[in-house]
C-alpha positions in Angstrom: 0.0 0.0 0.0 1.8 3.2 -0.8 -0.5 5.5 1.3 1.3 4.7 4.3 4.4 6.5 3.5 2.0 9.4 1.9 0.7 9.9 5.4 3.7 9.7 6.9 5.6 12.3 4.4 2.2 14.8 5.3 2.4 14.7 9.4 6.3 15.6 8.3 5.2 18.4 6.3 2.8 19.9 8.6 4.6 19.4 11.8 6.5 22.1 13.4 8.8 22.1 16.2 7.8 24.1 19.2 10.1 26.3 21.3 8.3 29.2 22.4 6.4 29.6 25.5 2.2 31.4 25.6 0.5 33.4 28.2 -3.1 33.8 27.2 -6.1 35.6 28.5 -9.8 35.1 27.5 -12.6 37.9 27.5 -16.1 38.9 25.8 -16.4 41.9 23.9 -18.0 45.2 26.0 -20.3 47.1 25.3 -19.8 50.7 23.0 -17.8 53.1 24.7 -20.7 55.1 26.4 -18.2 58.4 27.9 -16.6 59.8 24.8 -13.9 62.0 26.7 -12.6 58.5 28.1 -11.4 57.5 24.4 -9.0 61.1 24.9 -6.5 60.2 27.1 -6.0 56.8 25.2 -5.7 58.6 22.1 -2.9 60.9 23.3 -1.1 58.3 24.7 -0.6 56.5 21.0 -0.1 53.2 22.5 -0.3 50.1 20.1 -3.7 48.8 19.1 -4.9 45.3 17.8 -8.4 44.5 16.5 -10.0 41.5 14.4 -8.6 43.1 11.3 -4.9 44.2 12.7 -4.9 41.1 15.4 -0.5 41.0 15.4 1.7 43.1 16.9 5.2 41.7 16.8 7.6 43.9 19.2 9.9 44.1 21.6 9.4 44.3 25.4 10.9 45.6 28.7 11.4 43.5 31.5 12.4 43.5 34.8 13.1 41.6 38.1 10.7 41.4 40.9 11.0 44.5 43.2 9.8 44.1 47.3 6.7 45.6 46.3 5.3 42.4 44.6 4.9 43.7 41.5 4.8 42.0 37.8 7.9 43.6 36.6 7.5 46.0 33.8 4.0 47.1 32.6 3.2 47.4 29.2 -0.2 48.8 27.9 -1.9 48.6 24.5 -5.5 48.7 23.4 -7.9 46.5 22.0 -10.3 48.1 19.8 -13.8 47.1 17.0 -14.6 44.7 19.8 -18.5 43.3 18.9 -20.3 43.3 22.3 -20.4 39.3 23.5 -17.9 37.8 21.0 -15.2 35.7 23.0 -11.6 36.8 22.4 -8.6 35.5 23.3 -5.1 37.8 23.8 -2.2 35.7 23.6 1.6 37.0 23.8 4.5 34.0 22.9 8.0 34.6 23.5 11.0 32.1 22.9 11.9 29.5 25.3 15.3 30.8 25.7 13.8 34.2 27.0 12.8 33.2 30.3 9.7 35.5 31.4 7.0 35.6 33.5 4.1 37.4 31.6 0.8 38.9 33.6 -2.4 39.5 31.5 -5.0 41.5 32.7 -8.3 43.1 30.5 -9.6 46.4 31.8 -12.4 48.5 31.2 -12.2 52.3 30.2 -13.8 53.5 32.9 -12.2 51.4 35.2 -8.8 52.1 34.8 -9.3 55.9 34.6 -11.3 55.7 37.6 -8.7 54.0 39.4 -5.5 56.3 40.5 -2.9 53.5 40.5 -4.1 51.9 37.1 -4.2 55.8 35.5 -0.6 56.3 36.7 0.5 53.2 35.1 -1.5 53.3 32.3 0.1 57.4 31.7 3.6 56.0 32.8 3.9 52.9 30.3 6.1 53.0 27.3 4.1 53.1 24.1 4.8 49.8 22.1 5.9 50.3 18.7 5.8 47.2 15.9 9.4 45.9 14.9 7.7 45.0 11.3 8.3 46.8 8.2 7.2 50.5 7.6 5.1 49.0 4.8 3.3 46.7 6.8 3.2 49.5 9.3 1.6 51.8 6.7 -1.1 49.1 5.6 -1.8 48.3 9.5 -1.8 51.4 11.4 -0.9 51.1 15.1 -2.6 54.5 16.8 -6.8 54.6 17.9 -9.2 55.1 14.7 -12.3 54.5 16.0 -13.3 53.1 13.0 -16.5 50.9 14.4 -17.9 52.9 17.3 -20.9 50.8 18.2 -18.1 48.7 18.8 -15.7 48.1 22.5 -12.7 49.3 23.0 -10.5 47.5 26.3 -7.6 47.8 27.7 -4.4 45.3 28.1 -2.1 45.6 30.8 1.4 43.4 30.1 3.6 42.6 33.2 6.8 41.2 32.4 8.8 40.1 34.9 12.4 38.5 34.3 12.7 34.6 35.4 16.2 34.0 35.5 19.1 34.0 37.5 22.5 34.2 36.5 26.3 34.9 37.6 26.7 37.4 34.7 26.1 40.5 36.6 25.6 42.6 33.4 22.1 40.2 32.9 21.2 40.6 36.6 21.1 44.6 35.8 20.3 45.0 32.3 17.4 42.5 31.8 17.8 41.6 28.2 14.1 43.4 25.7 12.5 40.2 25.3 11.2 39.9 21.4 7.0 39.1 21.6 4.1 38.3 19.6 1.3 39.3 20.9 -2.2 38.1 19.1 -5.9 38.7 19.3 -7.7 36.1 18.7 -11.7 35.6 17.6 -13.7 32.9 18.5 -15.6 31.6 15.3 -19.4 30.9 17.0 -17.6 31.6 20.2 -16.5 28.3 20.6 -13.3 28.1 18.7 -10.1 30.6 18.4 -9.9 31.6 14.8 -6.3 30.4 14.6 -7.3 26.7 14.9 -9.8 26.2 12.5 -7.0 25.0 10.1 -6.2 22.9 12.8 -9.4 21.2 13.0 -9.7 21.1 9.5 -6.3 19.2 9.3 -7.4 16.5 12.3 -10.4 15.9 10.6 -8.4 15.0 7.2 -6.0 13.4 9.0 -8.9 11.2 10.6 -10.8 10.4 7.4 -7.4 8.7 5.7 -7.1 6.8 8.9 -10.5 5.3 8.3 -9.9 4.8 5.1 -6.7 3.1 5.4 -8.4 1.3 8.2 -11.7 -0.1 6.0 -8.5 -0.9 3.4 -6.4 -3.1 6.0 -10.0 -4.9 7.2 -10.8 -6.0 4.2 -7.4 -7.4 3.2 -7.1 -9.3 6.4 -10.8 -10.4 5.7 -9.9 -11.7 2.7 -6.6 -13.5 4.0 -8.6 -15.5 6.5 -10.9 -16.3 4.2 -8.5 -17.7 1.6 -7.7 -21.3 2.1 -4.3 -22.5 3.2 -2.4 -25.3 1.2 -2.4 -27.4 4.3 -6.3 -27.4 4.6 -6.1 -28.2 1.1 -4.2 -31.3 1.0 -6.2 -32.7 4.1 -9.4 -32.5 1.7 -7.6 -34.2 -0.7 -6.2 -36.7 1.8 -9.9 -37.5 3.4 -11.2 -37.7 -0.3 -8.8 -40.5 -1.2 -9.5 -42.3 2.2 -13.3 -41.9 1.5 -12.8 -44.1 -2.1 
């Protein structure tokens, strides 16, 4: 059968290695943005924005040791924008594996961090995040607040990054090394399943046909095997018919 080494050269094809790690948060779309002058202060601060139709940002960020305060390192801020009130969403950031980092996702509200002294400050304080891609695909995917949907949410993400390391090079201990980051929002489709793994699915459920098919193929040859009689059990008929005479 030469499907067997067609299957196999396919799972070689589509299989990647894996050496990054993924800090994810999941959330539901709010409702519009019902105080206007909120949308001011985000605008001024030009942090980086994603939305369903610019969902990558791909830059590089600050981090820091733990301090005796018990914070998460460095804070990053960036908004999230065109959200459709109730659809599930799913922010995920992945760094390399030979980054180590601790990574903190929170969502917030408008009115709830500008309502909130210590989440202002931070939010005013952070350093805007700017893409590392190139100034083409920065001119096709613009990174600053549009407001291009408002009946749709806008939310906030804070980023904590918090070095996870130790080392004897004192120059690491001090200067904690930008860590490079993507950071993705994600759709569900039906709110069930993140956008990103529909191909997935799609290739499992491939996959799984040919197994069945191969499978129907194998059962019926060893049907027909058992069915076929041996040469033994042939001369023993012929051997019981000679007897019989």
């Amino acid at each position: 059968m030469q499907i067997f080494p067609l299957v196999t050269f396919l799972v070689t094809l589509l299989s990647t290695a894996v050496t990054a790690n993924v800090e994810k948060v999941v959330f539901l779309g709010p409702s519009a943005v019902s105080q206007p002058p909120l949308l001011e202060p985000v605008k001024a601060a030009q942090h980086a924005v994603l939305s369903p139709t610019n969902s990558l940002l791909r830059t590089d960020l600050k981090a820091s040791f733990n301090d005796s305060s018990g914070s998460v390192g460095t804070e990053h801020w960036l908004a999230l924008e065109d959200l459709p009130t109730g659809q599930r969403f799913e922010v995920r950031i992945c760094w390399s594996a030979t980054q180590p980092t601790s990574f903190y996702l929170d969502i917030f509200e408008l009115d709830e961090v500008f309502s909130s002294p210590g989440l202002s400050a931070s939010f005013s304080d952070s350093h805007p995040l700017f893409s590392v891609a190139s100034k083409q695909q920065q001119a096709e995917h613009p990174s600053t607040l549009k407001i291009t949907k408002p009946a749709f949410g806008i939310l906030l993400l804070r980023i904590g990054a918090k070095a996870d390391y130790y080392s004897l090079n004192q120059d690491l201990m001090k200067n904690v090394p930008l860590v490079k980051v993507d950071i993705i929002l994600d759709p569900f489709v039906l709110n069930v399943l993140p956008r990103s793994l529909v191909p997935t699915v799609i290739y499992i459920i491939v996959l799984a046909g040919i197994g069945w098919v191969v499978t129907l193929c194998v059962w019926k040859i060893l049907g027909d095997l058992a069915a076929f009689p041996t040469n033994d059990s042939n001369i023993d008929t012929v051997s019981d018919t000679k007897k019989s005479r």
